[in-house]
C-alpha positions as CSV (number, residue, x, y, z in Angstrom):
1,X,0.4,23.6,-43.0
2,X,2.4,23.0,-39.9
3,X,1.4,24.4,-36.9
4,X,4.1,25.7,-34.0
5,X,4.9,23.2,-31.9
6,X,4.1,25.4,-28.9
7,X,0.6,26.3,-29.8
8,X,0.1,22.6,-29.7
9,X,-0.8,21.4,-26.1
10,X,0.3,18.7,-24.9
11,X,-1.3,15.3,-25.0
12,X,-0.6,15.3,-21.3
13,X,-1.8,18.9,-19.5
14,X,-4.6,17.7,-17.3
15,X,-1.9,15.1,-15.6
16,X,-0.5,16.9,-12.7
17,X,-4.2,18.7,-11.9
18,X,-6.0,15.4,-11.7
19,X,-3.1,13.5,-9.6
20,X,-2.8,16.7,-7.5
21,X,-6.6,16.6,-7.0
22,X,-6.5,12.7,-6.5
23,X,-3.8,12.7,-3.8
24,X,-5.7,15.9,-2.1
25,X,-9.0,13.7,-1.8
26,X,-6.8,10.7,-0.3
27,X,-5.7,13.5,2.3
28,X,-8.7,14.8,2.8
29,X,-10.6,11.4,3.3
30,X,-7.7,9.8,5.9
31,X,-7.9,13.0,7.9
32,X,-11.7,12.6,7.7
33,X,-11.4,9.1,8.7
34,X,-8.9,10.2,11.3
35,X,-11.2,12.9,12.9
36,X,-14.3,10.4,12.7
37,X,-12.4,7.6,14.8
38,X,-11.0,10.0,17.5
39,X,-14.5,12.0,17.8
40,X,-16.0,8.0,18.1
41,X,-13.5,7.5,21.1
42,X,-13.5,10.4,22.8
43,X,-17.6,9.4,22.9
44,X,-16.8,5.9,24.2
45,X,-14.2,7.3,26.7
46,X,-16.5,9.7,27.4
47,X,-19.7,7.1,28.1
48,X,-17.4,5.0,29.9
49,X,-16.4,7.5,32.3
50,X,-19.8,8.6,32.7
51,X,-20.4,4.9,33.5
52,X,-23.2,4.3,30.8
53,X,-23.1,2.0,27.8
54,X,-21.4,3.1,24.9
55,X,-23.7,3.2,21.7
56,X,-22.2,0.4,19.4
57,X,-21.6,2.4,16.6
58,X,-19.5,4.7,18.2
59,X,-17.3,1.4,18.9
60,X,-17.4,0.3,15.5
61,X,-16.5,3.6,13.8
62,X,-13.4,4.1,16.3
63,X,-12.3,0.4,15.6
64,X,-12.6,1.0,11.8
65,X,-12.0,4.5,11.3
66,X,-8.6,4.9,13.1
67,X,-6.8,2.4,11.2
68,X,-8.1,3.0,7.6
69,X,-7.4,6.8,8.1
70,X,-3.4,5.6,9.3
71,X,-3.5,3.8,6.9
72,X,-4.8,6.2,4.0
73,X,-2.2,8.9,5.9
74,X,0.4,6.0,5.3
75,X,-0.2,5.6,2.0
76,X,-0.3,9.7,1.5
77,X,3.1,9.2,2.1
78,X,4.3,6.7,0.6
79,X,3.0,8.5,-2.6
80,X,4.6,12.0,-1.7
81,X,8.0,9.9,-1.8
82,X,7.7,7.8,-4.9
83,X,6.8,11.1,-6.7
84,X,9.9,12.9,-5.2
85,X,11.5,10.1,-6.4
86,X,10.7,10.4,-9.8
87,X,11.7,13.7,-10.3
């Protein structure tokens, strides 16, 4: 027997809800990254205007967190536009 073409789903229906759900964890984890970095420098500002020494880590996680989450916002958009291009 045949069956109706629009009973059938489609070999592709979980597509868009997994890359919607992939490209809302890459926003969520560069804003995260983001919020990390600028909370880490506002504590090393912070330390230094207090005139202490700034906890290392602190240092670290605005050196490294403020770029990667740029760069994970940068590459947020750069996907946005290649799918607009697409379609």
């Amino acid at each position: 027997m045949s069956q109706n073409p629009s009973s059938v789903p489609a070999a592709n229906d979980d597509g868009g809800r997994n890359t919607r759900r992939a490209r809302l964890a890459l926003l969520i984890a560069a804003v995260g990254f983001a919020v990390l970095g600028l909370l880490s420098l506002v504590a090393v500002l912070f330390s230094a205007w207090a005139g202490a020494e700034a906890w290392p880590g602190f240092v670290t996680a605005a050196y490294f967190f403020l770029p990667l989450g740029f760069l994970l916002m940068a590459a947020s958009v750069v996907v946005s536009v290649l799918r607009r291009g697409r379609s």
